[in-house]
C-alpha positions in Angstrom: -57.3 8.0 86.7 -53.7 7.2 85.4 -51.4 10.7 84.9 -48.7 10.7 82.8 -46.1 13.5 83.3 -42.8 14.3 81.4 -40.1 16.8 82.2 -36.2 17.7 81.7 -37.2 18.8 77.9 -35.6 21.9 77.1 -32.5 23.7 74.6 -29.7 22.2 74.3 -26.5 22.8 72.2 -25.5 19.7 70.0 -23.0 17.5 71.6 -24.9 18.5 74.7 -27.0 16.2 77.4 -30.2 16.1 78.6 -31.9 13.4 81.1 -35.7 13.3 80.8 -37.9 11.6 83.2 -41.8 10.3 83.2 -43.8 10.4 86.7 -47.1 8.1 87.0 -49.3 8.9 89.3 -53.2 7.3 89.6 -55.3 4.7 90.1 -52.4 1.9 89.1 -52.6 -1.6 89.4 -49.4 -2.7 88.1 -46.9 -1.6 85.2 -46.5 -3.7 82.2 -43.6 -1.4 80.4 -43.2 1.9 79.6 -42.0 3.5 76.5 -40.3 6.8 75.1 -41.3 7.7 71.9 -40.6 11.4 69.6 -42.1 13.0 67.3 -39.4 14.6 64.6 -40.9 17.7 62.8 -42.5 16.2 59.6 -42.7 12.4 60.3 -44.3 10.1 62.4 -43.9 9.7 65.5 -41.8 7.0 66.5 -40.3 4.4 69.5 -36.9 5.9 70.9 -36.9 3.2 74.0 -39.1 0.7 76.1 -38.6 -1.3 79.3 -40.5 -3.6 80.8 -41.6 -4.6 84.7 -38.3 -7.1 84.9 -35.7 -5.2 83.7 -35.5 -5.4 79.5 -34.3 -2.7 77.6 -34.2 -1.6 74.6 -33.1 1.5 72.3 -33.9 2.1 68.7 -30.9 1.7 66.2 -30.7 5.7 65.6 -29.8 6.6 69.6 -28.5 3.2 70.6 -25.2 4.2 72.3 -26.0 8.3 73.0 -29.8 7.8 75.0 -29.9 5.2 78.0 -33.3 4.3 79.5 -33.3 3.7 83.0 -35.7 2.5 86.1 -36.1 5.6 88.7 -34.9 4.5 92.6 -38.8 5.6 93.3 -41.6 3.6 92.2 -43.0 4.9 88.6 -41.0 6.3 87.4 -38.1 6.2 84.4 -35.7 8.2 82.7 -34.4 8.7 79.2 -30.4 10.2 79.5 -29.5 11.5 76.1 -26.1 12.1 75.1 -24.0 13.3 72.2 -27.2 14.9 71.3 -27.4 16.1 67.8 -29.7 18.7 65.5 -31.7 15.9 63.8 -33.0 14.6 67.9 -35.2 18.1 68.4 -38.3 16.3 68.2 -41.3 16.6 71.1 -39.9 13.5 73.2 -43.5 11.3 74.6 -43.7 8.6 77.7 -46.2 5.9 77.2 -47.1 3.7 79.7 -48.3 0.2 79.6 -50.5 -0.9 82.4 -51.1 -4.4 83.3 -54.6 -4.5 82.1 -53.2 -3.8 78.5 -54.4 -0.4 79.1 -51.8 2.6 77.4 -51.2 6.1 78.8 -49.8 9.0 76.8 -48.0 12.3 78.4 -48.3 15.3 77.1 -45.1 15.4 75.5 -42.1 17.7 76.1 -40.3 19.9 73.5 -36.1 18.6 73.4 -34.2 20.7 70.7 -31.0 20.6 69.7 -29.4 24.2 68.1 -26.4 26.1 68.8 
């Protein structure tokens, strides 16, 4: 089947970077889009970034100009640089992927927080 795998999460002081990326892997027929989404401790979870198969991008109002979506050199893959990072981004960061059938698949998540 489809696997969905994030990594780059971590500790990081505010001000500080992180890049995260999101590896497919499976029984793919073609990629719609893929999606970034977090989960903030105490709300619901909600859509950081998405691009699509042709390029689109876009960011949510609350990281537009710190976190930068991007298209991995390799196939399957994207990225989610996150700048400037501040206390209020710790959140458990999620890639979602859109297949071509209209089909979604979920990583596990990975844990990003922000402390000094």
């Amino acid at each position: 089947q489809v696997q969905v795998v994030e990594s780059g999460g971590g500790l990081v002081q505010p001000g500080g970077s992180l890049r995260l990326s999101c590896q497919v892997s499976g029984s793919i027929f073609g990629i719609s889009f893929m999606e970034w989404y977090r989960q903030i401790p105490g709300n619901e979870r909600e859509l950081v970034a998405a691009i699509s198969s042709d390029g689109r991008i876009n960011a949510a109002d609350s990281v537009k100009g710190r976190f930068t979506a991007s298209r991995g050199k390799v196939a399957h893959t994207v990225f989610l640089q996150m700048n400037s990072l501040k206390p209020e981004d710790t959140a458990v960061y999620f890639c979602n992927v859109h297949l071509s059938n209209s089909r979604s698949y979920w990583g596990q998540g990975i844990q990003v927080t922000v402390s000094s």
